[in-house]
LUMGU-465412 format. One record per residue (C-alpha): residue in three letters; chain; residue number from 1; z, y, x. Coordinates in steps of 0.02 Angstrom, whole numbers, padded with zeros to 5 digits, always signed. Layout:
N
ALA	A	NUM	Z	Y	X
...
END
This chain:
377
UNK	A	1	-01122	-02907	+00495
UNK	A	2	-00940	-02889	+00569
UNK	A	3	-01001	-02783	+00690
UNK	A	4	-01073	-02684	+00608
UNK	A	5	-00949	-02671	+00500
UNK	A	6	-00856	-02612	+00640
UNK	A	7	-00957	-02492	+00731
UNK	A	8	-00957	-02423	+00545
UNK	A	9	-00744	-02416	+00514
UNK	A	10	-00755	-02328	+00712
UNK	A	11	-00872	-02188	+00669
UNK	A	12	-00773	-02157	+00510
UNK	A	13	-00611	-02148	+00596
UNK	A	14	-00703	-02030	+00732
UNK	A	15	-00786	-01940	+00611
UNK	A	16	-00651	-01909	+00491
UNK	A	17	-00537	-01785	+00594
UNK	A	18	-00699	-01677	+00625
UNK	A	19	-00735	-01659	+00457
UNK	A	20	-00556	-01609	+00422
UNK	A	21	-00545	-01514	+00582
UNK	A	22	-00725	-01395	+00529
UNK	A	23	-00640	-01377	+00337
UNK	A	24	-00472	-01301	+00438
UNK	A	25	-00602	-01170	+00524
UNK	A	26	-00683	-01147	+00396
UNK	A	27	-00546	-01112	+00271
UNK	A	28	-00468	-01009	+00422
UNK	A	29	-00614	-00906	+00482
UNK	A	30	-00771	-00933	+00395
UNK	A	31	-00688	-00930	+00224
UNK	A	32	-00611	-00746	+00238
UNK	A	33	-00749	-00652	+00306
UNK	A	34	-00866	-00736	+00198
UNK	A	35	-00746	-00644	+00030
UNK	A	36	-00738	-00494	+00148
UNK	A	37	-00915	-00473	+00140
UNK	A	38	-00939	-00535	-00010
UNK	A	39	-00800	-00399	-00081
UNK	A	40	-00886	-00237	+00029
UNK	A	41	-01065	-00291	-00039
UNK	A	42	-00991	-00289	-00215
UNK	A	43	-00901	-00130	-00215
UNK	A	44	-01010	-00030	-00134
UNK	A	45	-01140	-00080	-00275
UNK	A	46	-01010	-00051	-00361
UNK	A	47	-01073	+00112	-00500
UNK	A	48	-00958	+00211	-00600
UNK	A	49	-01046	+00380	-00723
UNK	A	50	-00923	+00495	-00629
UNK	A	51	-00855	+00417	-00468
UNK	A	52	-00954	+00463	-00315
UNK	A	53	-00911	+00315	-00148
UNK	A	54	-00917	+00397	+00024
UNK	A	55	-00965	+00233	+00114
UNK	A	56	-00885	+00194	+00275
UNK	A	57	-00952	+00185	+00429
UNK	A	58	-00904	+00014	+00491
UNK	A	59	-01008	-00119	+00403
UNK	A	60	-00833	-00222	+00371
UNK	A	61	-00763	-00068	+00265
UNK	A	62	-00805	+00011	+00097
UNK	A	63	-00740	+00209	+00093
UNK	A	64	-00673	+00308	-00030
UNK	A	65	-00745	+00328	-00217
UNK	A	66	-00661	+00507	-00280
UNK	A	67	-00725	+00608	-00417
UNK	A	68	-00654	+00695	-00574
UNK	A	69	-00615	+00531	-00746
UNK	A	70	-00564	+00621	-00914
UNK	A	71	-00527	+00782	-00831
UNK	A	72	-00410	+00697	-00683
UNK	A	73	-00457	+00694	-00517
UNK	A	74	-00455	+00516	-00454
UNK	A	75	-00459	+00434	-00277
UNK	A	76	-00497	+00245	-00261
UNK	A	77	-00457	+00180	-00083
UNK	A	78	-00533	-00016	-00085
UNK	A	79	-00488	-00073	+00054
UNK	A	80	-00401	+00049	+00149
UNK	A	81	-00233	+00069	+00087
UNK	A	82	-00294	-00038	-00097
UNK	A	83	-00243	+00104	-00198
UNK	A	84	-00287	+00194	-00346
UNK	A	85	-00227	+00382	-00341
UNK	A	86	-00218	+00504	-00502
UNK	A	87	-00166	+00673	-00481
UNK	A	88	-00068	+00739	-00633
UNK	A	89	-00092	+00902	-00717
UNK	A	90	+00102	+00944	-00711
UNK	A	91	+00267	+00878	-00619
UNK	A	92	+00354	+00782	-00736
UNK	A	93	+00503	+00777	-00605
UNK	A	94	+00526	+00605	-00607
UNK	A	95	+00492	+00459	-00481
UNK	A	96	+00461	+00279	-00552
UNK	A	97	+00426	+00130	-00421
UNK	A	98	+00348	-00040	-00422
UNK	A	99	+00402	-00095	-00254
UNK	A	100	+00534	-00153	-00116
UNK	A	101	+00718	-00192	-00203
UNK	A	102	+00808	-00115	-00329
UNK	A	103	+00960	+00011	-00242
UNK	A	104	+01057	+00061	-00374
UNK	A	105	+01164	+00198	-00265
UNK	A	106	+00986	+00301	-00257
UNK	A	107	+01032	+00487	-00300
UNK	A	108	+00986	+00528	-00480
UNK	A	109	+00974	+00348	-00526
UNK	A	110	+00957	+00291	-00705
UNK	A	111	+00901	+00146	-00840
UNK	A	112	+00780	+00153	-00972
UNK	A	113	+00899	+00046	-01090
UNK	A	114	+00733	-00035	-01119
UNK	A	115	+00741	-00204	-01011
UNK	A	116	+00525	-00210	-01008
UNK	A	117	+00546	-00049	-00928
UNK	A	118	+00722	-00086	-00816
UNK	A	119	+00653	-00250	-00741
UNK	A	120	+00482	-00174	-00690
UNK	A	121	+00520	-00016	-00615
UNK	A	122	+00632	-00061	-00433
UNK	A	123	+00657	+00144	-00403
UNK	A	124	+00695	+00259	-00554
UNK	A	125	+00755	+00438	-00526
UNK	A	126	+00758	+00604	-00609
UNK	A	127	+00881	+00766	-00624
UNK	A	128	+00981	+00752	-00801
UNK	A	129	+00891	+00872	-00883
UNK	A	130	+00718	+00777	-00845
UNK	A	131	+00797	+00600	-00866
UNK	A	132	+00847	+00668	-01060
UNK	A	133	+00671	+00754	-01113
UNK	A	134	+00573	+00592	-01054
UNK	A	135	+00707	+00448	-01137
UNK	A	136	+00679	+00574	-01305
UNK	A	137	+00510	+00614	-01291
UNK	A	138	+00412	+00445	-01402
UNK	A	139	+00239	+00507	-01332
UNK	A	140	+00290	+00484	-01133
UNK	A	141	+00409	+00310	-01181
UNK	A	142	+00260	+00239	-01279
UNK	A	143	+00123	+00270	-01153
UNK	A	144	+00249	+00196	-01016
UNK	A	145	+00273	+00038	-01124
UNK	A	146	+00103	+00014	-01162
UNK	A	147	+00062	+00016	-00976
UNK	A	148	+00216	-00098	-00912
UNK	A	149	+00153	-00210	-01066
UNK	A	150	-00041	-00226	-00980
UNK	A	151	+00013	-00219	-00807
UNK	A	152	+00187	-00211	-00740
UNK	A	153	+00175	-00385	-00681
UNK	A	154	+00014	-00373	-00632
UNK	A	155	+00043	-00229	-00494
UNK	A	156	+00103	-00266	-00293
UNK	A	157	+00136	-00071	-00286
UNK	A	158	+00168	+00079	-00403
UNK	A	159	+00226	+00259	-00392
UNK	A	160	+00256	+00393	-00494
UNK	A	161	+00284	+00557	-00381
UNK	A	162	+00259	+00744	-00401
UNK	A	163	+00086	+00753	-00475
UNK	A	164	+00040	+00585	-00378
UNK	A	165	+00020	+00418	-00486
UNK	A	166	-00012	+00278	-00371
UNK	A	167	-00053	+00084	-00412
UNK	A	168	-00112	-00060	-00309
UNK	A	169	-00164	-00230	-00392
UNK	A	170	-00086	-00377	-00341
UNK	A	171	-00237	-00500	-00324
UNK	A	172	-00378	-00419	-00279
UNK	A	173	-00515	-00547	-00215
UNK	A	174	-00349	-00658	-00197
UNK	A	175	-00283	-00725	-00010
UNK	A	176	-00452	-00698	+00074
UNK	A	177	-00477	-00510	+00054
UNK	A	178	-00349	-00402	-00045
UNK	A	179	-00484	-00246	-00091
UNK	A	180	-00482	-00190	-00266
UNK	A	181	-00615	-00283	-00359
UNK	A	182	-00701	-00163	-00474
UNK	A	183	-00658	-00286	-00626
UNK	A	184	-00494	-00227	-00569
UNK	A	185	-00553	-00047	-00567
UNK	A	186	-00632	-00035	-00733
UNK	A	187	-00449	-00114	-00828
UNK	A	188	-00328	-00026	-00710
UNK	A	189	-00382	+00139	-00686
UNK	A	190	-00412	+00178	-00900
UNK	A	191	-00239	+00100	-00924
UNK	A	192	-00190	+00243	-00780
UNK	A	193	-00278	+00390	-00870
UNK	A	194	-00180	+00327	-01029
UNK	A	195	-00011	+00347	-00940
UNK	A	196	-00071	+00510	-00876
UNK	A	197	-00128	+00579	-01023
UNK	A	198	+00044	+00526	-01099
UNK	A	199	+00131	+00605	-00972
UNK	A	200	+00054	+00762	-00955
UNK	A	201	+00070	+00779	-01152
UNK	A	202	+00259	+00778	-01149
UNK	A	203	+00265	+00937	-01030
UNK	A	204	+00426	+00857	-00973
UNK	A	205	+00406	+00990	-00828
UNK	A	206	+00335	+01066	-00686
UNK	A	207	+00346	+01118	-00500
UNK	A	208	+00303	+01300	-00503
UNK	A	209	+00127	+01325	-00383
UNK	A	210	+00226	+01455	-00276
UNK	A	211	+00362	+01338	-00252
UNK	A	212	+00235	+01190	-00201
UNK	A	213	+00164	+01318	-00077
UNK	A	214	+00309	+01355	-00002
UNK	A	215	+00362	+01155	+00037
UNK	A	216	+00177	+01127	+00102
UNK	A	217	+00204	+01251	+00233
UNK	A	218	+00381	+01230	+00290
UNK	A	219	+00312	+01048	+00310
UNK	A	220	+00140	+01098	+00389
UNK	A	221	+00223	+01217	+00532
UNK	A	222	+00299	+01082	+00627
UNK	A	223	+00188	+00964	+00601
UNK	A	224	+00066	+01097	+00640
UNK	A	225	+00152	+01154	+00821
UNK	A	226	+00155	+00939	+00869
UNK	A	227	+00005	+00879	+00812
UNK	A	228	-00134	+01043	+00795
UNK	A	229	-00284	+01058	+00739
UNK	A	230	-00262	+00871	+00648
UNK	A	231	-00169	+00941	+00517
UNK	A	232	-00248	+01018	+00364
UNK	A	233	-00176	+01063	+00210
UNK	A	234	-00299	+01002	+00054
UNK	A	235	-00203	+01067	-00109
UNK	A	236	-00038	+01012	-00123
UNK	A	237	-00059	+00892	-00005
UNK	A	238	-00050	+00891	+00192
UNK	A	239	-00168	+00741	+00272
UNK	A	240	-00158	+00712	+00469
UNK	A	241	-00306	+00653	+00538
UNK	A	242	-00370	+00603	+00715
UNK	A	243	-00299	+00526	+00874
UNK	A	244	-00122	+00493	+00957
UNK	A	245	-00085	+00382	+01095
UNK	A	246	-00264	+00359	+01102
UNK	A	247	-00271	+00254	+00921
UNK	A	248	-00354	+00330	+00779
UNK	A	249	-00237	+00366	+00624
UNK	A	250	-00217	+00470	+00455
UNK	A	251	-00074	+00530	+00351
UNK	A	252	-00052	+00584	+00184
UNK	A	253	+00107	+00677	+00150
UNK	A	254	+00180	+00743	-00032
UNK	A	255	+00278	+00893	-00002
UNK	A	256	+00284	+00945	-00179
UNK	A	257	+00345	+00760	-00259
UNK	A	258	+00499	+00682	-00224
UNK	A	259	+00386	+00527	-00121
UNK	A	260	+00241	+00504	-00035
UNK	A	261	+00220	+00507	+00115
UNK	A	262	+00086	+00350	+00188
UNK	A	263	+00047	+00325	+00369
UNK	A	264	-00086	+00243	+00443
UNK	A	265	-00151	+00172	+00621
UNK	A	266	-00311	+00086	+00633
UNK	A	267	-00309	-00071	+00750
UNK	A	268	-00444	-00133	+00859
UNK	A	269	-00489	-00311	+00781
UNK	A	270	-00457	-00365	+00592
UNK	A	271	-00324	-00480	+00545
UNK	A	272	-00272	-00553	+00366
UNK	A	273	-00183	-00446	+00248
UNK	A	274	+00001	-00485	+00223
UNK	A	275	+00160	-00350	+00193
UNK	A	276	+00321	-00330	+00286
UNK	A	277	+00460	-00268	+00150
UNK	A	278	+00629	-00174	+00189
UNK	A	279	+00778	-00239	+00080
UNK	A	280	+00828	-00422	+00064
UNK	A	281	+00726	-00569	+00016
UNK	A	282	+00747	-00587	-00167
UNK	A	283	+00619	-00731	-00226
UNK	A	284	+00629	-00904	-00165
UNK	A	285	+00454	-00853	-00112
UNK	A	286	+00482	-00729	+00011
UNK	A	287	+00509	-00755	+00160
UNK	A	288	+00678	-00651	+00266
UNK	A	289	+00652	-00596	+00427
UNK	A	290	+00836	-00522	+00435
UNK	A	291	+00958	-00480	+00311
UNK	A	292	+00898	-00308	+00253
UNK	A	293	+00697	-00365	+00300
UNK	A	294	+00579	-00496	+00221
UNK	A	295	+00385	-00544	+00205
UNK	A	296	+00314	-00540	+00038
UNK	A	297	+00242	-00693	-00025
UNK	A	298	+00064	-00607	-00022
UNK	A	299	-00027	-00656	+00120
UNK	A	300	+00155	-00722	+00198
UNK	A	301	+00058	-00858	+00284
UNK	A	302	-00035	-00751	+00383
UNK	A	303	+00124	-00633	+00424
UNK	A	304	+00222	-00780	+00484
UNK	A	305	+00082	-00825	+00587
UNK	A	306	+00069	-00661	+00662
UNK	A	307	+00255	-00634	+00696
UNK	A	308	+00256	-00799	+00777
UNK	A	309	+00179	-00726	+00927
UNK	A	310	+00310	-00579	+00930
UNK	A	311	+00437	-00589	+01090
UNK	A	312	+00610	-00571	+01044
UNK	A	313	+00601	-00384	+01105
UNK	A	314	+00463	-00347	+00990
UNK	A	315	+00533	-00431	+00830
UNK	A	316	+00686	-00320	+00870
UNK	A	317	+00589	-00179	+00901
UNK	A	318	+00512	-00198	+00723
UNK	A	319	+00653	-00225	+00639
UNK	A	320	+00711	-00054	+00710
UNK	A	321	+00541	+00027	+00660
UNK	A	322	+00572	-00024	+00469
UNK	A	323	+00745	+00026	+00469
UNK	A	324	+00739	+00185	+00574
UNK	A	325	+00577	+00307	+00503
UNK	A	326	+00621	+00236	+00384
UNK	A	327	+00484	+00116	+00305
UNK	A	328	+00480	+00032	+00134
UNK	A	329	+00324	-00078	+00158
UNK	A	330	+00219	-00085	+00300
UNK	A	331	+00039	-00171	+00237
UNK	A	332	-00074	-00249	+00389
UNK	A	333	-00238	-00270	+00297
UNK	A	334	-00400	-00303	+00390
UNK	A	335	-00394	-00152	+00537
UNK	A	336	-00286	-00036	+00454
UNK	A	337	-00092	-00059	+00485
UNK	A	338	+00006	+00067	+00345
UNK	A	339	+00178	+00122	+00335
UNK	A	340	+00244	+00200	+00168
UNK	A	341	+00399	+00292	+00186
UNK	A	342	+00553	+00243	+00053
UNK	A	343	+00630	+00399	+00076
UNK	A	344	+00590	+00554	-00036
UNK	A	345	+00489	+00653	+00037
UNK	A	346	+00636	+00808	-00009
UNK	A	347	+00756	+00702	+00086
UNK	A	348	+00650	+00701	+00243
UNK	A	349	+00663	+00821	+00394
UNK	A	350	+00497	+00908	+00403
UNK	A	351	+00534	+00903	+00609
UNK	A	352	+00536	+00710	+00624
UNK	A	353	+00388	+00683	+00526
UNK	A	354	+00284	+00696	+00681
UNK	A	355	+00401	+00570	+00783
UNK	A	356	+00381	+00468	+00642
UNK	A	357	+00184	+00454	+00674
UNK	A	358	+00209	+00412	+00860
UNK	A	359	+00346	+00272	+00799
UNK	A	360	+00212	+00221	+00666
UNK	A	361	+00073	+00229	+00822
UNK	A	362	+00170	+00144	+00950
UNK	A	363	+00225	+00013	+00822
UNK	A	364	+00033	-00021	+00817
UNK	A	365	+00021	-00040	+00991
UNK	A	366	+00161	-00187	+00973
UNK	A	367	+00059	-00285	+00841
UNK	A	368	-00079	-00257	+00939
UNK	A	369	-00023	-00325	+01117
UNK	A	370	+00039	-00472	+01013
UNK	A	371	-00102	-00530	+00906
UNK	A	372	-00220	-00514	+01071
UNK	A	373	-00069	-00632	+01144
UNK	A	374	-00074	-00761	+00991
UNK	A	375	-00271	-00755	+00995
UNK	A	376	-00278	-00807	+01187
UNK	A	377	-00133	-00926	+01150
END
């Protein structure tokens, strides 16, 4: 019987680790792509009565569901950039933000006087005249309330640019795949056609068409003359699609707002989603990578993990990428590594925006040459 007892306590001390060492894999591997695939299968079964989903190609990826919701046209990016895009009927000529730090020196700068509103929103800008009609208008305050109220905590990116209104959840299908859930569709993007409509109702003012026109194309002629036949202009929009460096990547640029403009590279394998932020860490949660740099909490474990592969010369060489285009957030989520600009888009140099591309491109080459090092390592 001792012996047996024995051989017994042996093979549970042997067996033990290897239990423990298949629940690491699969909580590190199997777990993730299981929720990927889990998340694609449910959103593209995913039916809404007006939203039509142009299904990706790659069997790991969703698309795009677009259409026209309560007269708006809508865009719903899953798992690509994990947006929700409304285009406005008018400019109200203000830009509100849900992400980065709070930099109160920011030109036309002001405060609600509502701290709901104040502690939300990290960026809030407009001219005098277009700061007074929207604190005085009860229409446009009341709709903003209401959606701070349902989801300003709720959101790990917002914007409010031009004719663009912008939201990303925080959760989504939580750490193992960040794609919009349609749950998450069907509460956020009502609550966005409410601020819209509220919005548009106040007529707090608009960019005249002419005038859009006229920034679209002294942004598309040197973009244009670097880039050719990538660039297309798609209402008051410019998008940049195709190849550079040999690495497929897109662009959607804002001319007419006062932000927008998102860059994107796609990499070669998929990696866990996790966000680089510029500005200083400012929750015991995140984590800094220098003092004007940090990793959001979501998905930091996987960011950390990535980074630790960097060389010295390549951290540095980041760090000079988000302080230097410049970026506000740079998302790596599954293959697509995206870059949103902090600076308004009226503040930007129409001639760098292609050198900002090739930074954005090369800077995909970085994380690429690095992950393949951490993978073999």
């Amino acid at each position: 019987m001792e012996e047996v007892a024995l051989i017994a306590a042996v093979l549970f001390v042997g067996v033990l680790p290897m239990i423990g060492i298949g629940y690491v894999a699969y909580r590190s591997f199997a777990a993730p792509q299981a929720a990927k695939r889990r998340a694609v299968a449910e959103l593209r079964n995913y039916h809404h009565p007006t939203l039509v989903l142009e299904p990706s190609p790659s069997s790991d990826e969703v698309g795009v569901l677009s259409g026209e919701v309560r007269g708006y046209s809508v865009r719903i990016t899953p798992d690509e950039e994990n947006k929700i895009w409304i285009e406005l009927a008018s400019d109200p000529g203000l830009q509100l933000l849900i992400a980065g730090s709070l930099d109160r020196s920011e030109e036309d700068h002001f405060d609600f006087g509502d701290p709901r509103l104040d502690g939300v929103f990290t960026s809030r800008r407009a001219a005098d005249g277009q700061r007074r009609k929207l604190l005085d208008d009860a229409g446009a305050m009341a709709a903003l309330r209401a959606f701070v109220q349902e989801w300003g905590r709720k959101l790990r990116f917002f914007s409010l640019s031009g004719q663009q209104l912008i939201a990303s959840p925080i959760e989504g299908y939580r750490k193992h795949s960040h794609f919009i859930t349609p749950a998450q569709i069907e509460g956020l993007l009502p609550a966005l056609l409410d601020l819209a409509q509220g919005l548009d109702r106040a007529r707090l003012g608009t960019v005249p068409l002419d005038e859009k026109a006229a920034r679209c194309t002294s942004f598309m002629e040197p973009l244009a003359h670097a880039l050719g036949s990538n660039v297309v202009q798609d209402g008051d929009r410019i998008v940049v699609r195709g190849r550079i460096n040999d690495r497929s990547c897109l662009a959607f640029i804002f001319p007419a707002g006062m932000e927008a403009v998102f860059l994107s590279a796609t990499l070669p394998t998929s990696s866990g989603g996790y966000v680089i932020k510029h500005g200083p860490a400012t929750q015991s949660s995140d984590q800094p990578l220098a003092d004007d740099v940090h990793v959001g909490f979501d998905g930091k474990d996987a960011a950390l993990a990535a980074l630790g592969s960097f060389t010295p010369e390549e951290r540095d060489a980041l760090l000079a990428f988000m302080r230097s285009v410049p970026v506000d957030e740079l998302n790596v989520t599954g293959k697509r590594f995206v870059a949103t600009l902090r600076l308004p888009v009226a503040q930007l140099d129409a001639a760098q925006l292609p050198d900002y591309l090739r930074q954005h491109v090369t800077m995909a080459d970085v994380f690429e040459i690095a992950n393949a090092r951490g993978a073999q390592g």
